[in-house]
C-alpha positions, -999 to 999 in steps of 0.1 A, spaced: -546 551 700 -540 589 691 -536 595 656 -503 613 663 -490 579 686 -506 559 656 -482 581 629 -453 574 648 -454 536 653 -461 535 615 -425 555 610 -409 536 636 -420 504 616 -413 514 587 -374 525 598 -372 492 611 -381 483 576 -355 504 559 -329 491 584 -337 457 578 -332 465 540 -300 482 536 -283 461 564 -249 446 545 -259 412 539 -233 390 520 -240 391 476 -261 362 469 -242 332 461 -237 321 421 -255 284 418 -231 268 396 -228 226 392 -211 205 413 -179 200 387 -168 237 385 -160 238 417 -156 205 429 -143 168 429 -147 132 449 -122 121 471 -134 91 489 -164 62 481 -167 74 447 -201 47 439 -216 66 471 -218 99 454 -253 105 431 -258 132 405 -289 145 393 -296 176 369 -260 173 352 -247 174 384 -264 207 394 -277 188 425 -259 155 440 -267 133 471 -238 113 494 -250 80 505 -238 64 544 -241 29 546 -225 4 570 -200 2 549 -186 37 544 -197 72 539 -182 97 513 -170 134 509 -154 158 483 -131 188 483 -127 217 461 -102 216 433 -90 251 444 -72 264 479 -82 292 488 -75 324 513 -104 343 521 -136 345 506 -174 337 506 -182 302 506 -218 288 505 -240 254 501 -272 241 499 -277 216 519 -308 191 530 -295 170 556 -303 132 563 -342 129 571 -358 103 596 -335 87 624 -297 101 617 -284 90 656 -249 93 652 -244 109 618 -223 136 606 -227 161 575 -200 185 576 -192 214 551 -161 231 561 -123 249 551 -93 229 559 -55 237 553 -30 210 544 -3 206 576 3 196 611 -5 230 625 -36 229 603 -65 263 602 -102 252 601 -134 265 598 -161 242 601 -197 234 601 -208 199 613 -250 189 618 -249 165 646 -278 135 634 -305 127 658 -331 102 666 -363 109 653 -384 138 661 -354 153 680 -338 186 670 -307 185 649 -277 201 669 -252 227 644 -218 224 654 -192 249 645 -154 253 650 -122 274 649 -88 263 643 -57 280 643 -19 268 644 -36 231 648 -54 243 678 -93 241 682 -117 239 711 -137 267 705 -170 249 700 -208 263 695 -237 240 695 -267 257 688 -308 242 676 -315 248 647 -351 270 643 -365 252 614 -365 211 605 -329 206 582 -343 174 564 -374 191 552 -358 213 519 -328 232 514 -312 259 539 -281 274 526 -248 271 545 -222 303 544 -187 309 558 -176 345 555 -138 346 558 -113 382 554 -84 394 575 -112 410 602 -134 384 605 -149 346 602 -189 348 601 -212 317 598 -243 323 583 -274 303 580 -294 318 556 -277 348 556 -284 352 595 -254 352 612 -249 331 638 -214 329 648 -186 357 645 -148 349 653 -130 382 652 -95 384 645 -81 392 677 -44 390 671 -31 420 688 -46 405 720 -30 371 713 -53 349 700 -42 332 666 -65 339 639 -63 320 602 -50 345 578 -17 330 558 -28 290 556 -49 284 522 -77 258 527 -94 240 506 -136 231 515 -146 200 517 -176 180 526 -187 147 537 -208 124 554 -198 98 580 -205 77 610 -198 92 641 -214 72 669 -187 72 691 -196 107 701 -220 129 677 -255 122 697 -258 127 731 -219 120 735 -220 89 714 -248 73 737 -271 70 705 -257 50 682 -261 48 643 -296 22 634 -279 5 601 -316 -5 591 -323 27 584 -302 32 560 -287 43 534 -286 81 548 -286 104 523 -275 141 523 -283 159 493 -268 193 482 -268 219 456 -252 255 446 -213 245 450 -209 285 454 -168 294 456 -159 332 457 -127 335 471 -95 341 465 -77 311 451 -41 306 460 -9 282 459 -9 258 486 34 279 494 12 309 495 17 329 528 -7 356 519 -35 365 496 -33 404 483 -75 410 483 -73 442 506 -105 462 497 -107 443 456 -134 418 468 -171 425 479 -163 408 510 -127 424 516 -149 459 519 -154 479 549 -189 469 554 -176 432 560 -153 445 589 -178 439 611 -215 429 616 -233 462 613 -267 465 641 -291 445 625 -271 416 615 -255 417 657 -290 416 665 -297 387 650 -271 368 658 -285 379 698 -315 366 690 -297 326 675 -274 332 712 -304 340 734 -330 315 720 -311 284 702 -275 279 720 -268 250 736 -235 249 744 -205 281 747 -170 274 752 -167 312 760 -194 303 793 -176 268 803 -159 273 828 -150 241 839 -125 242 802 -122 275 805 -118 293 841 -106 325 826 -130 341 794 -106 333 764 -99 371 754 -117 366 723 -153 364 734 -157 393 749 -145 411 714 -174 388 698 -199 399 722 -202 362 729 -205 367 772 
């Protein structure tokens, strides 16, 4: 190699560096213990806390599962876990971490990691809800093993844009496309919540696999509780946050180049399923996707 073609990979590298650096990755989330943020709501005996509650496990057994909520509602904001999910054989288990509001015509965001038999990839599920409407499900592989230590979780939610986040790589986008008709949570506070339940009726391979009872309990463990949003009466119809929060700011508009080209890379190599590509559900594109670069 020529010295001058050696000099110039070197810069190239070492822009790609640079850009890697200064690309607008959300603040890092504030650990704090499970009470600040957070209470039980269901199977309180199947809920463990270790580390004065820093770090707490939920426990599935034949009997039940359990969840909790936060003690806030909230519209907008960043909202982040640490989760390790249920090692070993978790056929037709469900952890979910995801934002909820409180009606018929209900807004969700969710995240839900779809248990599997052993030595089989868990599958990441995530949602959109709008005006009680869903149906806008991703399935993607995850790229590392779930059950081995923690990954943190993150939904970043403003008046632009919904992005999930899997340790801080984007891997899902929802833009709000209003003006082109498609309903887009912004006036609904939600509370998170959490839990972990039997799903066999359709989480692994379409509810094929079901849940092995002797291997339980299942345990899902978690830690960080992170809440930086903007809390708000449930009568609320909107939240006043326009540019006061770090992730109401211009550079959480949108995903700048090196965060959409990771989120390529999770669509080109780990996605298993699209609603924007099914076209047996969907004969027309929904509007959306093309705005999310998602065809």
């Amino acid at each position: 190699m020529k010295m001058g073609t050696k000099m110039l990979s070197i810069s190239v590298c070492i822009f790609c560096i640079i850009s890697a650096a200064t690309a607008t990755a959300p603040r890092k989330p504030l650990d704090v213990p499970f009470g600040r943020n957070y209470i039980p709501t269901w199977a309180f005996d199947h809920i463990k806390y270790f580390n004065g509650g820093s770090e707490i496990q939920l426990h599935l057994d034949k009997y039940t599962g359990t969840g909790f909520q936060s003690k806030g509602s909230y519209l907008f904001g960043h909202f982040s876990m640490h989760i390790k999910m249920v090692g070993g054989d978790s056929a037709g288990t469900v952890t979910a971490f995801y934002l909820s509001s409180q009606n018929n015509e209900h807004d969700e965001i969710d995240f839900e990691f779809l248990g599997n038999r052993t030595g089989q990839p868990y599958i990441l599920q995530t949602n959109v809800y709008s005006g009680g409407k869903g149906d806008k499900e991703q399935r993607i592989y995850l790229w590392f093993d779930p059950t081995k230590e923690f990954h943190t979780y993150s939904i970043l939610w403003n008046m632009y844009q919904i992005v999930f986040y899997v340790d801080d790589i984007p891997i899902r986008v929802f833009k709000n496309s209003k003006d082109i008709g498609v309903r887009f949570p912004f006036n609904q506070p939600m509370k998170l919540y959490s839990s972990l339940w039997n799903a066999d009726d359709w989480a692994t391979r379409g509810g094929l696999e079901k849940t092995d009872w002797s291997k339980g309990p299942f345990v899902a463990s978690y830690k960080g509780f992170h809440i930086d949003g903007c809390e708000a009466s449930v009568n609320a119809k909107y939240c006043d946050t326009q540019g006061k929060r770090w992730w109401d700011q211009k550079d959480f508009q949108d995903l700048d180049q090196y965060q959409w080209r990771r989120l390529q890379w999770v669509r080109s190599k780990y996605t298993i399923y699209n609603y924007c590509t099914d076209r047996v559900r969907y004969p027309s594109v929904p509007p959306e996707c093309k705005r999310d670069r998602d065809i």
